[in-house]
C-alpha positions, -999 to +999 in steps of 0.1 A: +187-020-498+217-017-471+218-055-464+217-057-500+247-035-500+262-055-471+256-087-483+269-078-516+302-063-498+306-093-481+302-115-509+334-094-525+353-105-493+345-139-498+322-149-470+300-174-490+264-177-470+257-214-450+224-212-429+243-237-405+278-210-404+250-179-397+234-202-371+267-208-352+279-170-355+246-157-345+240-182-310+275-178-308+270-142-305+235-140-281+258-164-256+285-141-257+256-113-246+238-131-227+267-143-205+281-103-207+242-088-193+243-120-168+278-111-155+264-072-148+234-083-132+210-075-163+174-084-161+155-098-193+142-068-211+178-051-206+191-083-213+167-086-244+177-050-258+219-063-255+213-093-274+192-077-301+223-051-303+249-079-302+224-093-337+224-059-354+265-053-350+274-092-359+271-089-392+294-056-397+325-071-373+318-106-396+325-079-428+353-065-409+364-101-404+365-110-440+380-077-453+410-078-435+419-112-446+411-103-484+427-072-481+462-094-464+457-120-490+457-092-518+485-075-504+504-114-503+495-122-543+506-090-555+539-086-535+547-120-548+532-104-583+556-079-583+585-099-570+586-122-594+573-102-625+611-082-618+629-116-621+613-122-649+611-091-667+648-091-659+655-123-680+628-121-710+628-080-717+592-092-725+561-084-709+536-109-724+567-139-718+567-123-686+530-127-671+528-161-686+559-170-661+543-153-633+507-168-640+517-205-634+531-193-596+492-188-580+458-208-579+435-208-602+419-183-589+420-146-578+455-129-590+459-157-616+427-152-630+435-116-635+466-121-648+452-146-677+426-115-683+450-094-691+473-118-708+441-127-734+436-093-734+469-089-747+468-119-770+434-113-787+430-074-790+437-063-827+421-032-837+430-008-806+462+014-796+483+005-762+471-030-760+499-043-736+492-010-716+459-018-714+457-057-705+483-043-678+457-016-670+433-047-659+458-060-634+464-021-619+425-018-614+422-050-593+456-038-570+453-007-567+488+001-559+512+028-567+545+004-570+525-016-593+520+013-617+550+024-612+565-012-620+544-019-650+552+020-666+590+007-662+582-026-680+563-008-705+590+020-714+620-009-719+599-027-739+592-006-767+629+018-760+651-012-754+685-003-726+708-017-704+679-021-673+694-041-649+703-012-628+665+002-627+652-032-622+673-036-591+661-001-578+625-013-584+632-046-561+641-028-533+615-003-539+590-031-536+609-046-505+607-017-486+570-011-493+567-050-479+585-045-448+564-011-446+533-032-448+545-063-423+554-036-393+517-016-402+501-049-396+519-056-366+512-020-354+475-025-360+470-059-342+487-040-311+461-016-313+437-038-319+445-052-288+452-023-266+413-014-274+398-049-262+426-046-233+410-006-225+372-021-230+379-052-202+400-028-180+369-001-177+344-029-176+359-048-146+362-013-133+327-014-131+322-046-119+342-035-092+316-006-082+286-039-080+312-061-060+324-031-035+284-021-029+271-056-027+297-057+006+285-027+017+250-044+011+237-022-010+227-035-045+218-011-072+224-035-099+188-042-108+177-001-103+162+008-138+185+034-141+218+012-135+201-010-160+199+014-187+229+026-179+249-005-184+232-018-213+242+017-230+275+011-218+281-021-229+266-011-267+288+016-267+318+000-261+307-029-288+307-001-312+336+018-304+356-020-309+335-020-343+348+016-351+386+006-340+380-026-359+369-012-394+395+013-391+424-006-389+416-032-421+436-028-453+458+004-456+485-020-474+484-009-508+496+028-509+465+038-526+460+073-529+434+097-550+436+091-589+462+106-607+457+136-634+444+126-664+464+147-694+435+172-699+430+178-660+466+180-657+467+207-684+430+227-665+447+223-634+483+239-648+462+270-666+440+273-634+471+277-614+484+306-634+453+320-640+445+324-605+439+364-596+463+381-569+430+383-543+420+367-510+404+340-525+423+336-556+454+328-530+433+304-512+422+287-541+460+285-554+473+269-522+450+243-522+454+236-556+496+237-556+487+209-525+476+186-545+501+195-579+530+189-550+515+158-535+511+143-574+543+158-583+561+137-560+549+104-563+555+107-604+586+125-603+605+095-600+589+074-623+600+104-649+631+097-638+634+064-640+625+067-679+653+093-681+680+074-666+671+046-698+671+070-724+702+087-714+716+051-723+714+059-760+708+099-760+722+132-745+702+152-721+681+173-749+667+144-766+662+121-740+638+147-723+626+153-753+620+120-759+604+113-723+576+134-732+554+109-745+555+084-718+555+107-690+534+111-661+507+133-665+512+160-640+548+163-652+542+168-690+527+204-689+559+220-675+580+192-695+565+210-724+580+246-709+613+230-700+613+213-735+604+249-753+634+268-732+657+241-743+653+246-776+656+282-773+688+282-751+701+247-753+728+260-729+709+279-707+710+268-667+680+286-660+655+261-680+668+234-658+664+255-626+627+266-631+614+231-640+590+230-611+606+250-594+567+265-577+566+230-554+597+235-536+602+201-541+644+196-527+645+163-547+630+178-581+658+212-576+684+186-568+677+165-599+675+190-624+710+205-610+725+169-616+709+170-654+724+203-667+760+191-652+757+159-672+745+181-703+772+204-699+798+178-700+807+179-656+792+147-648+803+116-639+781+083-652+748+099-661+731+063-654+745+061-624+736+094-605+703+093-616+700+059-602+720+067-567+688+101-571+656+076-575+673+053-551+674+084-523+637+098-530+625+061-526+637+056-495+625+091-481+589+086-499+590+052-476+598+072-450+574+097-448+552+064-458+558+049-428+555+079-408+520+084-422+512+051-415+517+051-380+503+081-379+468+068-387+476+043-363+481+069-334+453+091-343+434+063-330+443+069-294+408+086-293+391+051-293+418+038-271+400+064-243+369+062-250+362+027-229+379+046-203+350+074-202+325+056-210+332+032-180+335+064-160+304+078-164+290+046-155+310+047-127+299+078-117+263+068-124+267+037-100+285+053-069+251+082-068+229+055-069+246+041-042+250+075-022+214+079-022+204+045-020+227+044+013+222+079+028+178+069+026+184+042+045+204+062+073+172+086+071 
């Protein structure tokens, strides 16, 4: 059932089976081994045990292989996707006119052939709500990206509300710039790492070597001892899978994919669980951890909310247009929408509804935007468009921020592997040099 599941996985990648390709890789593989177990003096059974190892791991570095180029060629279609799906949407105010354009850039195969999906989708669906929503739905599920969402929402929201979107459409370009150039210097950080770890296994293994070459002077051989046997063949298996572990860890990453948003009814459980939560130990506990993960949703939809604010306040004043944004707005944010809405009508006027629109998160960003929204309803702001604009323009660049931060901060939480060569070469090390002590000190007796 697991080569099934391996195979299939593969298959996903794009390896396509040839009994002459497996040949190659596999004796391709048992003369890598057998050269490696030659080099450290391994005898055939040792040698036998190495090779069948080398087998057994071949086909999951081969997987590893093949999902990091699918995963690079995915994150290639769909930044060229979104590039040019902005241009377009920029010219035609149309989404359907606009995947059509973008369609005829690409193969026929991969993101084209999701793209014409969702265009018939979008062409031949009658008798169902959202349909454009949904044929773009079909693209989102393939990429799994937030900036795509996030893109497609925008595209969405001018469609059916109409505005001057130039601005926005500008903000989203260099939105999806910076998560490009995010991308390009995490793919450059993980080949370095990549290579560090091969450069930490060959270091510790000539290490090694260097105990065999340093006794054989002395002439005193423990190479073929069944315990230095064993103990380099675990050695050298270890140190396979720890470059399989480094390996598998550092494909894809590209896409900003994070947990699934709130659906509209889990938004609303989660918002009533939150003030429902009792004043005990546990009912704290449990609030923390669920105001975690309201924050952490908070903040990647907050400026999409935004973003169809700044449009509305185009043709409405502050009231209305978050009134109006209710219905297209994230999920997370519409429950205390619906509070901010209710205070508004009751105190049109009043600072504090602004102030108190999730104001539990801390968020500086969310404070700081609601400020600028009662001085534009008041009358004391300058270009409403405008601010809000310069606002989404700031939290991008500090979500990319913190982005990139956590990005190489993956990256350096593999220092671990980087090491482990190092100790796993020193205990063979250490292994080695007894052997020879007491190899060397019975001969003296």
């Amino acid at each position: 059932m697991a080569k099934q599941k391996l195979s299939d996985e593969m298959k996903k990648y794009g390896y396509v089976f040839s009994l002459k390709k497996s040949l190659i890789s596999f004796a391709a593989m048992f003369t890598f081994m057998f050269l490696l177990g030659r080099f450290f003096g391994l005898l055939n059974a040792a040698l036998f045990i190495l090779m069948a190892a080398g087998a057994f791991l071949l086909p999951f570095f081969l997987r590893n292989t093949y999902k990091n180029r699918y995963y690079q060629k995915k994150f290639s279609d769909l930044n060229i996707y979104m590039e040019q799906f902005l241009y377009s949407f920029q010219k035609t105010g149309k989404i359907l006119m606009t995947l059509k354009d973008v369609a005829t850039l690409f193969e026929d195969k991969g993101m084209r052939l999701v793209i014409e999906d969702a265009i018939y989708y979008i062409e031949h669906t009658y008798d169902e709500r959202n349909v454009t929503e949904k044929g773009l739905a079909i693209i989102e599920k393939e990429y799994n990206c937030e900036g795509l969402v996030t893109m497609h929402g925008f595209a969405l929201w001018t469609e059916e509300f109409g505005g001057e979107y130039s601005g926005s459409v500008t903000i989203l370009l260099e939105s999806r710039r910076m998560w490009a150039d995010r991308v390009y210097k995490l793919m450059q950080m993980k080949r370095k790492k990549r290579s560090d770890i091969v450069l930490s296994i060959i270091a510790s293994l000539a290490l090694c070597m260097g105990i065999y070459y340093m006794s054989r002077k002395m002439g005193v051989d423990v190479s073929e001892s069944p315990v230095a046997q064993a103990v380099t063949v675990v050695v050298l298996i270890m140190d396979m899978f720890i470059y399989y572990l480094a390996d598998r860890k550092l494909v894809g990453g590209y896409f900003d994919e994070d947990e699934k948003l709130m659906g509209e009814k889990e938004a609303q459980e989660a918002y009533e669980r939150y003030y429902g939560y009792k004043d005990t130990v546990l009912g704290r506990m449990a609030k923390r951890s669920l105001k975690k993960r309201l924050t952490r949703e908070t903040e990647k939809c907050f400026p999409r909310w935004l973003m169809q604010l700044s449009l509305l306040l185009q043709t409405e004043n502050v009231d209305v247009a978050i009134l109006n944004s209710y219905k297209q707005a994230p999920c997370v944010i519409r429950p205390p929408l619906l509070r901010l809405i209710g205070a508004l009508k009751k105190d049109p006027s009043g600072r504090d509804a602004y102030l108190n629109f999730l104001s539990d998160f801390n968020l500086p960003e969310v404070g700081s935007a609601m400020k600028m929204l009662y001085s534009i309803s008041e009358g004391s702001g300058g270009d409403s468009g405008e601010q809000i604009k310069d606002m989404i323009r700031r939290n991008r660049q500090l979500t990319d921020k913190a982005k990139q931060l956590s990005g190489e901060d993956a990256v350096a939480g593999m220092y671990a592997l980087f090491l482990a060569p190092q100790l796993t070469g020193g205990a063979k090390i250490m292994v080695d040099m007894l052997l020879i002590f007491t190899v060397y000190m019975s001969r003296m007796a």
